[in-house]
N, C-alpha and C positions, 0 to 999 in steps of 0.2 A: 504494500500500500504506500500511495504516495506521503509525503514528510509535510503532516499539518502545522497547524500554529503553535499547538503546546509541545511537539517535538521541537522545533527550534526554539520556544523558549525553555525547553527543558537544556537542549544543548547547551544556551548562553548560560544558562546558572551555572551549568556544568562547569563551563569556561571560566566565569569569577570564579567560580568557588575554588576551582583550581589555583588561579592568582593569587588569591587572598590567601591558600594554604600552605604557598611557597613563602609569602610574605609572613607569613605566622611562624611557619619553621623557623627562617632568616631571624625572626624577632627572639624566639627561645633559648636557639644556638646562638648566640652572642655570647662573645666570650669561650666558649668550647672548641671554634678552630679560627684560623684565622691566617695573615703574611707571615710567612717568616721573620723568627725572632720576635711575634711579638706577646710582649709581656702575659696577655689574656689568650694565648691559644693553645691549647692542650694536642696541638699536634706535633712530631717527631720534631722538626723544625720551629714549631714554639717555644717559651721560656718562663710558660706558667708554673714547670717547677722550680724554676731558680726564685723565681718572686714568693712561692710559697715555704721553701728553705728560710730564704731570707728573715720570714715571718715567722717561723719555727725559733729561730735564734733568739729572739727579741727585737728584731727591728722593726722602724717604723718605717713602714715599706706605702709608698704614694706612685701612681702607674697614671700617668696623665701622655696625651698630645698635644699638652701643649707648654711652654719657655714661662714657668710665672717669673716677677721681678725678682730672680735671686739674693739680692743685696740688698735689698729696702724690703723685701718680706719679715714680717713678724719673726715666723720661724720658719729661717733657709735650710735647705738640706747640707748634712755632712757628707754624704755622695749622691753624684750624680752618674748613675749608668746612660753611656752614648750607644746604643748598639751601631746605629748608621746616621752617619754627620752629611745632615742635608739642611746644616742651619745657613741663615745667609749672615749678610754681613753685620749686621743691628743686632743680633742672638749671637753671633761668636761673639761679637765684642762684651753681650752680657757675660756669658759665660769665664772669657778672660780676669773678666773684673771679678766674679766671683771666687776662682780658680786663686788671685792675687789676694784677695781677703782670706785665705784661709780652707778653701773647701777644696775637697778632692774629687778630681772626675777620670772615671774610667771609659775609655773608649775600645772598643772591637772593630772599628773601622780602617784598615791600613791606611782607603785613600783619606784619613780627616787631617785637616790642618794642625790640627792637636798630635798626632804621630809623629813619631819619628820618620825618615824614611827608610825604606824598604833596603835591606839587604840578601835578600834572599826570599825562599818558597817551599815548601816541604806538601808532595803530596799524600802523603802516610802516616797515617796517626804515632805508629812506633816511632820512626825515624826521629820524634821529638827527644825522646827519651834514651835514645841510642846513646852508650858511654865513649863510642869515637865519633860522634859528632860535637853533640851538646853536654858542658860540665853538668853535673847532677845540685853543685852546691848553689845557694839563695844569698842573695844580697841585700835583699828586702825583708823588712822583721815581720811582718804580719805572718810570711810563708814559713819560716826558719820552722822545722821539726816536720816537717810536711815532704812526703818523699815525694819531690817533684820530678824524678825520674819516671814515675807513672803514671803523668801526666797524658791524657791519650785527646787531643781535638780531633771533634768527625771533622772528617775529608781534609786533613790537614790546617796549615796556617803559615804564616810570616814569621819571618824573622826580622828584626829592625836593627838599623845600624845607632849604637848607644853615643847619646849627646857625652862631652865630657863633665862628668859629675853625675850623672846617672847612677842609679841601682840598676842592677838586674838580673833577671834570674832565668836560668835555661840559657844558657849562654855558651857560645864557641869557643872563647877563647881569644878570638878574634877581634872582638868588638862587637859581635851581633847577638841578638839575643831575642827571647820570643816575650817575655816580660819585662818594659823597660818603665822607671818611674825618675821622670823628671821634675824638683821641684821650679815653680812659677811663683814667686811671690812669698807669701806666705802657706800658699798651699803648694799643692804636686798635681802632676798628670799620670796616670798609669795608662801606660799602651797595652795592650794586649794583642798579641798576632791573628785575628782573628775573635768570631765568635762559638768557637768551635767545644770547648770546654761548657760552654753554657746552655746548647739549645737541650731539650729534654730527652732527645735520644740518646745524648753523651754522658749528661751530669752525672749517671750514676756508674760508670766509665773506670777505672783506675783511680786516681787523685783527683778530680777535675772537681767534685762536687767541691772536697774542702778546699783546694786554692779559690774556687769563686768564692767562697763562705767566706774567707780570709780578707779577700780584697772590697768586698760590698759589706757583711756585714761583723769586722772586727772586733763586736761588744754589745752588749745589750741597750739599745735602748738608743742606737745611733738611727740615725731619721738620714733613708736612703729613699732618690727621686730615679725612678726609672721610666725614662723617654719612650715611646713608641717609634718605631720605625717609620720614617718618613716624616713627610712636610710637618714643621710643627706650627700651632697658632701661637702666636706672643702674649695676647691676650685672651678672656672670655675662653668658656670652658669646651668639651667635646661639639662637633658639629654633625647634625642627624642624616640621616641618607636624603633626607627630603632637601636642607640644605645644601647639603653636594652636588644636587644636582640642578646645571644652569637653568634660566628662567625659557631659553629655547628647549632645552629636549623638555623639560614641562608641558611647553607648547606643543609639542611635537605628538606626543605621549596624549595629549587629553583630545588633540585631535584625529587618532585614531580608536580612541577611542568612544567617541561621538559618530564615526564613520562606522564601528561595526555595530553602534544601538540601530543606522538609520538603516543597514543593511537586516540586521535582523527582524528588524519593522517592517523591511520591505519584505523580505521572506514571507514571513508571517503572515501575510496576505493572502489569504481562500479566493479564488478565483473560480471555483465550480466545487460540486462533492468529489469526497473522495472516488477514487479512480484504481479499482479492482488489478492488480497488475496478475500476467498470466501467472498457475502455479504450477509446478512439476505436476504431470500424469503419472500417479502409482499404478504400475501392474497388476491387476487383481491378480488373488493366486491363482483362481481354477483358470484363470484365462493361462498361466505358467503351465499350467499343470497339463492341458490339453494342446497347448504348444510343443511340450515334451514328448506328449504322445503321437503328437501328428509325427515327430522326427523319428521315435522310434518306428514308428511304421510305415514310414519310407525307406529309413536305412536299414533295418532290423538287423541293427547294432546300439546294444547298452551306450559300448567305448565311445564310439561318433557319435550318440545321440549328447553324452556326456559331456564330450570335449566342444560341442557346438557350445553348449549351454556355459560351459568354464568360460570361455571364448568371449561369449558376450558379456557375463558377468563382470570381465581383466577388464575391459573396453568400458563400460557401465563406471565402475569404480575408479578409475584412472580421468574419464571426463570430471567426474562428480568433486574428486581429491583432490586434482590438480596436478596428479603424478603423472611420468612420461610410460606413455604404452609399453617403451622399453626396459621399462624399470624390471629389477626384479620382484617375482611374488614374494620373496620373504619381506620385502621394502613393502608394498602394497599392502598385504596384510596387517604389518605394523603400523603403516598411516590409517590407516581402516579401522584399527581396533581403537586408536589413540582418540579418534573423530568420535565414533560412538559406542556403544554398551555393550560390544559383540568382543567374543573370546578368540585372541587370535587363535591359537589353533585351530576353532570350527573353519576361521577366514583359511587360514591354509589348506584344509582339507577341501574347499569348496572350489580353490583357485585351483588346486592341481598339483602334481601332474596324476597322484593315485588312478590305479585302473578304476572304471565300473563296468561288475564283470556280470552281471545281473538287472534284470527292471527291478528288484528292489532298493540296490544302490541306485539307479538310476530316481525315483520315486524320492528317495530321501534327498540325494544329492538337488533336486529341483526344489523339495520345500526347504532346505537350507539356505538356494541364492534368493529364493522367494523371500525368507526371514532379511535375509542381508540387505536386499534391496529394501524394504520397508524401511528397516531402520537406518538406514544410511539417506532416503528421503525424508525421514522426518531430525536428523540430526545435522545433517548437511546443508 
């Protein structure tokens, strides 16, 4: 039958309802996954366990996107975690000034302005820890007692070349090192080669969880600020999806969806009564049955009259399915059983190729494709 007005408005509910359930998901899962590195996403690549470590120790742990005034705040953080430095010129220069008054920022970003530069690249977590590469001893107090030789970052990290007066720890020998801490002022910068020791697939890695504990949160009761990955705001608090997005795709967005109310309005419009569409012709049985017999008594052969009947049955089933003529019966029977409520096996014994060596198999063999076929019109 043709698609009236409350099937199409049944569709469109369908359609919001859908929307709105992807939107409702989107709305629950917040905070459950999320970019990499960031603080609130409990995927392999998140670092909702380092923030919740953190909060185990005693710290006062704050996960914002956005730069508040460091320096003129009430109460400024004693660390700041950088995971990716995409601050511009107005936000580093906060941060300098903070970093100079006394606070400490850790960054995982090789390319930040805040790093040293690069000396090197390891792509092996071992290789950090290896005792002909990298010394095993710390230069830095927070790590001391900390076997940083078991140190493992996923997929590697940097190594940076040490300013002179640097700390540093995992180091060549050479100058380069994968921990370097520069004092600025009154405070210091900790580089770190990488974020690899911190995303949640690692933390729980060799050493990794305690050197991060060590570097974020030192003691109870230190008030550490962890950045979200990417652009941050300088001011006023998180911005909502509805915000993010510009006032054109708004535009864009409300205008199709005004184009699928007028289409479905126009659907929705009965133009005459329903309209009877043709339906498959079922075979009655006895019309099967005296078909059977007219063939037995022409060929006054079971076998031929049997394999005719297989024959059409293959041909019947294979339009009906969708399967190729040349398919095998075992395939056929298995699409056939899968479609509706028939036993493969009965399907294989009906396809063939068994002899019928008798009008009794013959007899049975016919109410068999007879059953088949019914059920296969009324499932198909």
């Amino acid at each position: 039958m043709k698609h009236g007005p409350r099937d199409l408005l049944i569709g469109a509910s369908v359609v919001l309802a859908t929307l709105l359930g992807v939107w409702l998901v989107g709305q629950t899962t917040q905070g459950r996954s999320g970019p990499a590195l960031s603080p609130t996403s409990d995927d392999r690549l998140g670092t909702s366990a380092l923030v919740a470590l953190a909060g185990e120790l005693g710290t006062d742990v704050e996960v914002t996107d956005k730069l508040p005034a460091l320096t003129t705040g009430d109460d400024p953080p004693d660390i700041v975690l950088l995971f990716l430095d995409l601050l511009d010129e107005d936000q580093t220069k906060l941060v300098v000034d903070w970093v100079d008054a006394g606070g400490t920022l850790v960054v995982t970003d090789p390319a930040s302005s805040f790093a040293p530069g690069r000396a090197g690249v390891f792509d092996r977590p071992s290789d950090l820890g290896a005792p002909t590469r990298l010394r095993q001893d710390c230069e830095i107090d927070p790590l001391a007692g900390i076997d940083v030789s078991a140190v493992r970052p996923r997929h590697g990290g940097v190594l940076y070349h040490s300013p002179v007066g640097s700390d540093t720890c995992l180091d060549d020998g050479s100058g380069s090192a994968y921990v370097v801490v520069t004092g600025e002022g009154d405070g210091n910068v900790v580089a770190v080669g990488g974020a690899g020791i911190m995303v949640n697939a690692a933390l729980a890695k060799g050493e990794n969880a305690p050197v991060a504990a060590a570097l974020l949160a030192p003691q109870p009761g230190t008030r550490l600020l962890v950045l979200e990955p990417g652009p941050l705001a300088t001011t006023g608090g998180g911005r909502t999806l509805g915000e993010l997005i510009s006032p054109g795709v708004k535009a864009a967005l409300l205008q199709l969806v005004l184009a699928f109310v007028v289409y479905a309005l126009w659907r929705a419009k009965r133009l005459g009564r329903p309209v009877l569409e043709p339906q498959p012709v079922a075979v009655a049985g006895s019309e099967l049955v005296a078909a059977t017999g007219g063939l037995l008594d022409r060929s006054r052969s079971p076998q031929h009259a049997g394999e005719l009947l297989r024959r059409d049955l293959r041909a019947f089933l294979s339009d009906r399915l969708g399967v190729p003529r040349d398919a095998q019966l075992g395939v056929l029977a298995a699409v056939a059983a899968e479609r509706t409520s028939l036993d493969e096996p009965m399907l294989g014994w009906a396809l063939g190729p068994e002899p019928v060596l008798d009008d009794g198999q013959l007899v049975t063999l016919a109410r068999t494709i007879d059953r088949i076929r019914e059920e296969v019109l009324t499932h198909v």
